[in-house]
C-alpha positions in Angstrom: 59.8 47.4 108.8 63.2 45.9 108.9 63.9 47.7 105.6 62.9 51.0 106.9 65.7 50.4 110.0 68.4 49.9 107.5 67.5 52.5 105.0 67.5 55.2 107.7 71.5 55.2 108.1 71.6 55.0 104.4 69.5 58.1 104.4 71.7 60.3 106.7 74.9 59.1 105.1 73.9 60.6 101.9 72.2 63.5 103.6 75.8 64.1 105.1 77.6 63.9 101.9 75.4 66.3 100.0 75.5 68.7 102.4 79.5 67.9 103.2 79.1 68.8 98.7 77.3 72.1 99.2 79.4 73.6 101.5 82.5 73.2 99.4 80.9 74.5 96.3 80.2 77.7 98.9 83.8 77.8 100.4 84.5 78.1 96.0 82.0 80.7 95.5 83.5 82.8 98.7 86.9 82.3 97.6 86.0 83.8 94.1 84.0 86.4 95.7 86.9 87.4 97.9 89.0 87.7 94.4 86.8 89.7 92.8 86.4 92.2 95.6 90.3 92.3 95.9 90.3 92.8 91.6 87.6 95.6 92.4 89.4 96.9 95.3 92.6 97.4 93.0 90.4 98.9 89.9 89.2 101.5 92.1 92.5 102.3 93.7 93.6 103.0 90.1 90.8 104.9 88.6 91.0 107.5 91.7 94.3 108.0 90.9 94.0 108.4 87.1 90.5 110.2 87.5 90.5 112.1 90.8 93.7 112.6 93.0 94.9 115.2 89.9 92.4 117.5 91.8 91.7 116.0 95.4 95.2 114.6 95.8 96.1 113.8 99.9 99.7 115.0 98.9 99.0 118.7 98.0 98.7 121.3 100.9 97.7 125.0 101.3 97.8 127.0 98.1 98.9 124.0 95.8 95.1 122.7 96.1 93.0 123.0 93.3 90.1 120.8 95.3 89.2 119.6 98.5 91.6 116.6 99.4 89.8 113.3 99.2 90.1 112.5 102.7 87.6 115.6 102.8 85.2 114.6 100.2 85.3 111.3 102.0 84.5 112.6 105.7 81.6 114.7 104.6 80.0 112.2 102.4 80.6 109.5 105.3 78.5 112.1 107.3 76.1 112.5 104.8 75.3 108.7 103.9 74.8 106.4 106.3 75.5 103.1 104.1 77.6 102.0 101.5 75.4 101.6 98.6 73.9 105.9 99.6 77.8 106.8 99.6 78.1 104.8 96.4 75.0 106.9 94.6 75.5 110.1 95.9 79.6 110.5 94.4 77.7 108.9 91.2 75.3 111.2 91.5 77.5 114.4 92.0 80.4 113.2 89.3 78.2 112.5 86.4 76.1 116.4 87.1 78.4 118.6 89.3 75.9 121.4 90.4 75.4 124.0 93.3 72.2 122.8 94.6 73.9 119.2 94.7 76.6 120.1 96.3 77.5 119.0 100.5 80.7 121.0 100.8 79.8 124.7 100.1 82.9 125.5 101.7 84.5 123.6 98.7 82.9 125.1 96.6 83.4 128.7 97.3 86.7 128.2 97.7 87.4 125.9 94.7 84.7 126.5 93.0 82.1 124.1 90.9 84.3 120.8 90.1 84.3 120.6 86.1 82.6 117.6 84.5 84.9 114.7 83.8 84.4 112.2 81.0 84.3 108.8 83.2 82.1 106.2 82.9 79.2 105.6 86.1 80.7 102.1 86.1 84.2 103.6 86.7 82.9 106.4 89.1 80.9 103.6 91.2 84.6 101.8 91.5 86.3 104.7 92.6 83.3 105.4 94.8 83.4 101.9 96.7 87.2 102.1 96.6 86.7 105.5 98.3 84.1 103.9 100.9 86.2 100.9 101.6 90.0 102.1 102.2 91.2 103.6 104.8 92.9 107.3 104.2 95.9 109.0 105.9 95.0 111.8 107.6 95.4 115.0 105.4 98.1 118.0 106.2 96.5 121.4 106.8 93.3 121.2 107.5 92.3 120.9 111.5 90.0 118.4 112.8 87.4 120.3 114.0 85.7 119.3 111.1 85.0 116.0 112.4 84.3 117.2 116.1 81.8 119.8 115.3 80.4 119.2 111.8 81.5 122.6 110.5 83.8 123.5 107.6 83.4 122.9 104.2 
């Protein structure tokens, strides 16, 4: 008995340092997790602009378009999908098969009309896709807002 009284400290000393253990090698795996989401976060940032903001740049207004600007494309897929990993499938979806009956924005698409197929990897279209879902947009010149308000437009 007087063994068992001694060797129950004993017991939660080395419960506390294993767990003390553990939650260092999870404060590691966080801080590695947060790097590669910054490394991802920068990949896509650079793939939309290699891949996409030729077309859907923020920068080009009125006649100069030759797409709806990404803030767009972002707003009605936002609408459309309800969580990140929807938002993520449906761009990957759209990018790899560009078609009519596929298409959210018919708006867009009479007025720009079917975006041609580009050759881009789904790993690199999933990027830009999560970039796109993550970051925050500047408001786009020349379009009015009632967009948002009232679901209508393209």
């Amino acid at each position: 008995m007087k063994r068992l009284i001694y060797l129950i400290p004993v017991m939660f000393l080395l419960s506390a340092v294993m767990e003390a253990g553990t939650n260092e090698i999870t404060g590691q795996q966080q801080d590695e997790r947060a790097v590669a989401d910054t490394v991802t976060f920068q990949q896509g940032k650079i793939l939309i602009e290699q891949n996409c903001y030729s077309c859907h740049t923020p920068e080009m207004t009125g006649r100069q378009r030759l797409a709806p600007p990404i803030q767009m494309v972002k707003m009605h897929y936002m609408r459309n999908y309800e969580t990140k990993e929807a938002f993520v499938d449906a761009i990957a979806d759209w990018v790899s098969e560009p078609n009519k009956d596929k298409s959210i924005m018919p708006g867009a698409l009479n007025r720009f009309g079917l975006m041609a197929p580009i050759a881009i990897s789904e790993e690199d279209v999933r990027l830009i896709a999560d970039y796109l879902y993550e970051v925050d947009l500047p408001d786009f010149r020349g379009h009015g807002m009632r967009h948002m308000k009232h679901g209508g437009g393209n």
